[in-house]
N, C-alpha and C positions, 0 to 999 in steps of 0.2 A: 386365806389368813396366813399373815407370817411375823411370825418372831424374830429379832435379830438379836443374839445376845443381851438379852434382857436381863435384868437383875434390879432386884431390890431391896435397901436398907429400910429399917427401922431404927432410928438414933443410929445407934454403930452396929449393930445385926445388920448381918445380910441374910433376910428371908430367900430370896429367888438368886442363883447364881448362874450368869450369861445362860439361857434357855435360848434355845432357837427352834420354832418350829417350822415348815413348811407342810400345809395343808390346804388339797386341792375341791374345788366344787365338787358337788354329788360324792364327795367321801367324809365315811364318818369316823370320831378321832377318838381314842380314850383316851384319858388324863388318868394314869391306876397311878397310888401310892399308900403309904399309910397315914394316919393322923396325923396334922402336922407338917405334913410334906411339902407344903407350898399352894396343891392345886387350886384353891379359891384363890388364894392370891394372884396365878396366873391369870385368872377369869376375870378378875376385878379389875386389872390392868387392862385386858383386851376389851372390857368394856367402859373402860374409861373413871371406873370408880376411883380406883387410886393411879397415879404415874407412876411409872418405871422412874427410878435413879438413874439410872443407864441402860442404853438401846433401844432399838427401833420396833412397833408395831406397824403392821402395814396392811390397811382390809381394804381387798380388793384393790389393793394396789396404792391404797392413801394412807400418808404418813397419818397417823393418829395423833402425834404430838403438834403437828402442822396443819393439818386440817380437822381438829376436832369433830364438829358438827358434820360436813360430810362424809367422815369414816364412821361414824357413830349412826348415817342414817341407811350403813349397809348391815346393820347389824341387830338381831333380836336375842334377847337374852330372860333366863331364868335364873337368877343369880340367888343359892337357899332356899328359896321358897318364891311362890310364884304371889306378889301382893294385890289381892282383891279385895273388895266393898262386899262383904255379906251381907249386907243389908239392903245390896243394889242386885237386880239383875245380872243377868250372863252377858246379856245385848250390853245395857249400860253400860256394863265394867270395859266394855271393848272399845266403845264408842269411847269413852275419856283415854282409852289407850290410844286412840287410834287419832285424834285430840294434840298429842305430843308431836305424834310424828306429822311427815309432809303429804300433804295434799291424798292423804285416802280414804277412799269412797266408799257410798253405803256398799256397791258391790262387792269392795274388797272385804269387807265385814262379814259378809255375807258367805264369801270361799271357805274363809277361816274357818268358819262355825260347822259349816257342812265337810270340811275338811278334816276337823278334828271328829267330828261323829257329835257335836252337840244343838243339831238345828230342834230334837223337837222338845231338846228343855233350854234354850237359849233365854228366855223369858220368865225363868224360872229364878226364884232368888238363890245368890251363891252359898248361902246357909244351908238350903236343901242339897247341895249337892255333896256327891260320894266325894271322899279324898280322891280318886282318882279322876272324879269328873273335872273337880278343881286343877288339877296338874293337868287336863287336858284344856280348858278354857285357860289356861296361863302359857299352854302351847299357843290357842290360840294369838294372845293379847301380845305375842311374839311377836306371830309373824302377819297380821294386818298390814305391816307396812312391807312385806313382800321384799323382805331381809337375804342378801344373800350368804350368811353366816349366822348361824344358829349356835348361842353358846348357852348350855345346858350342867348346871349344878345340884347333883346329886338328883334328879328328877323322876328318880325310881321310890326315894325314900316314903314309907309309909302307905307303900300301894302293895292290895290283894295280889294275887295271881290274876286275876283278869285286868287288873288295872297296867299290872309288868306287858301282857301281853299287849295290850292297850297302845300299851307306851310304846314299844318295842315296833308294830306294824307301823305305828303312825311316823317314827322316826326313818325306817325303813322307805317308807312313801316317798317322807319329803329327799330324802337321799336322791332318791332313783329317780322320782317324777319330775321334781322339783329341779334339780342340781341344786340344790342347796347344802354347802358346807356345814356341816355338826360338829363342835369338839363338846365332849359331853365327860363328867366325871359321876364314878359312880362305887359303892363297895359290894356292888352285888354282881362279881365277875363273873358268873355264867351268864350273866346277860347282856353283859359289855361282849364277851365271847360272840354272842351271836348277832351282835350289832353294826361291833365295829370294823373297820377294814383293819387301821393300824391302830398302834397306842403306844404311846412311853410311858414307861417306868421313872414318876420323879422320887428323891428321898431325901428329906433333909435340905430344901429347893435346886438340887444339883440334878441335873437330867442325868439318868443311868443309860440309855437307852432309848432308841425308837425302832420297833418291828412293825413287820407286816405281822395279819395274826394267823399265817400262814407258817410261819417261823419257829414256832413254839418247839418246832418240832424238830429237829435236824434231819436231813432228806434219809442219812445212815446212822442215826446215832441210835444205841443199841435201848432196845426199848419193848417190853414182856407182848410175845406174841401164843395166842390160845388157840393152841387145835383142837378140833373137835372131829374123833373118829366114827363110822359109819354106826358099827357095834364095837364092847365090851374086848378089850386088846390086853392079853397077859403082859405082867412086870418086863418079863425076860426079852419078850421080842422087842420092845420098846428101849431094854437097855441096851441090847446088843448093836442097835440102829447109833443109839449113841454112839456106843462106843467103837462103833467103825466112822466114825466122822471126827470121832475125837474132838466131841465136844467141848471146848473152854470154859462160855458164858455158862449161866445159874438155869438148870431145869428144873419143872417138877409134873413130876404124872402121878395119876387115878386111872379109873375101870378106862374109860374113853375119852377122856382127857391129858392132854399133854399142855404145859406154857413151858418155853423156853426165853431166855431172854437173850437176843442179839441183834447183830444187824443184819442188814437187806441178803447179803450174800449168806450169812450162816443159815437166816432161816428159808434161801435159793435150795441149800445143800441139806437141810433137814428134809424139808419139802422132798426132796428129787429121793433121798435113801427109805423114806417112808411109803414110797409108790414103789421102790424096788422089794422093798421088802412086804409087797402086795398087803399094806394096812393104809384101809380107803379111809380118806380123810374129806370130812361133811363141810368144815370149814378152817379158814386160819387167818386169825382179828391182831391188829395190833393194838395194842393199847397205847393210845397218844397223850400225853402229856396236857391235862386242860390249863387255860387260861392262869386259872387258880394255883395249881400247882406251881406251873411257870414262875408265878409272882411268888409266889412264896420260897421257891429254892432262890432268884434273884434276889431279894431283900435279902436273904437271909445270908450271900455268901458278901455283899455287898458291905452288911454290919457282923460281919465275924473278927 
């Protein structure tokens, strides 16, 4: 999936301004921003709900403004909510999805169902089913037509912890199994965290940002690490360690505890004067920066 400087007016607003994304099969992509930010609208575009003013979509390599119908039949989507017939079966609701699209078969209906985890209530009417069964059968009614872009909005909202979990493995699946590309948006960033590879930060429709979610972190940027001593370590030998290293960054110790805050070398050199000064240390954690954090100091230095 690829964006080219995309953007879009309303009258004379511009909701979205030039966005470009590049995003490859078997990777999955967040869209994090706050309300407002743009990200439906981004989705609604890639799925052809509304056009771009300016710039290029391109799925799987088809201009979407040029080839409508064939860029739209590489592509499955949940756009708000996933719309099914509660009054209709699991099966039926697929089969009229599956109806839209080109030439697929009872088999492919059939992958779907046993793919998402719903073969042995497929037959069941959508009324019975859990809110999270529902967002699993609207995975389904996706990807019947065996889409190689999966765009997913907000698809967590209103699900248990088993249903997150749910969501979460099944996404994961089609990533890996699949190669199927996911850009997916969501406000529940520990879960985006453990889902996605990268994500951009949009605000205001302006892309701030695209990371790996590897990145969050800078390789040395100084960040509270916790040591944990064997037994029970007085104030004095503790400070004196310090203060032969001449410590800078911010410390703080207890009976067997120590957190310092810094980076890779300082906490090299705490490390090394705390074995010299034979106080055996159980472990030492850095504390990394999540997801959440990240997005929330970005926004926040982005609108100061």
């Amino acid at each position: 999936l690829e964006l080219k400087n995309v953007t879009k007016f309303i009258g004379k607003k511009k909701i979205i301004d030039h966005v470009s994304l590049d995003i490859k099969r078997g990777e999955i992509f967040g869209l994090l921003g706050p309300n407002g930010a743009g990200k439906t609208t981004i989705m609604r575009m890639i799925t052809g709900l509304i056009k771009p003013t300016k710039g290029d979509i391109l799925i799987s390599g088809i201009n979407l403004a040029e080839h409508h119908e064939d860029a739209l039949a590489e592509i499955g989507a949940i756009i708000e909510a996933p719309d099914l017939y509660k009054h209709l079966s699991g099966k039926l609701n697929l089969k009229i999805m599956a109806n839209m699209s080109r030439n697929v078969s009872t088999k492919e209906i059939q992958e779907a169902t046993q793919f998402v985890g719903l073969s042995q209530r497929i037959n069941d009417k959508v009324g019975k089913y859990s809110l999270g069964m529902r967002q699993r059968l609207g995975i389904a009614s996706a990807l019947v037509s065996r889409p190689k872009v999966l765009v997913l909005d907000e698809p967590l909202n209103g699900l248990d912890p088993d249903g997150v979990k749910e969501m979460r493995d099944t996404l994961l699946t089609l990533a890996q199994t699949e190669d199927v590309c996911i850009i997916i948006s969501s406000h529940i960033l520990s879960e985006m965290e453990q889902v996605c590879n990268r994500f951009a930060i949009i605000d205001k429709g302006i892309m701030i940002e695209t990371m790996d979610m590897t990145e969050t972190n800078s390789q040395n940027e100084p960040v509270p690490y916790r040591f944990v001593f064997l037994s029970e370590v007085e104030s004095q030998e503790v400070e004196a360690v310090i203060q032969q290293i001449k410590l800078p960054e911010v410390f703080r110790f207890s009976s067997n505890e120590l957190t310092v805050v810094g980076d890779r070398e300082v906490i090299a050199k705490v490390i090394r004067a705390l074995i010299e000064a034979n106080i055996d240390i159980v472990s030492v954690t850095p504390h990394k920066k999540n997801l959440e954090e990240y997005f929330i100091r970005r926004v926040g230095e982005i609108n100061q």
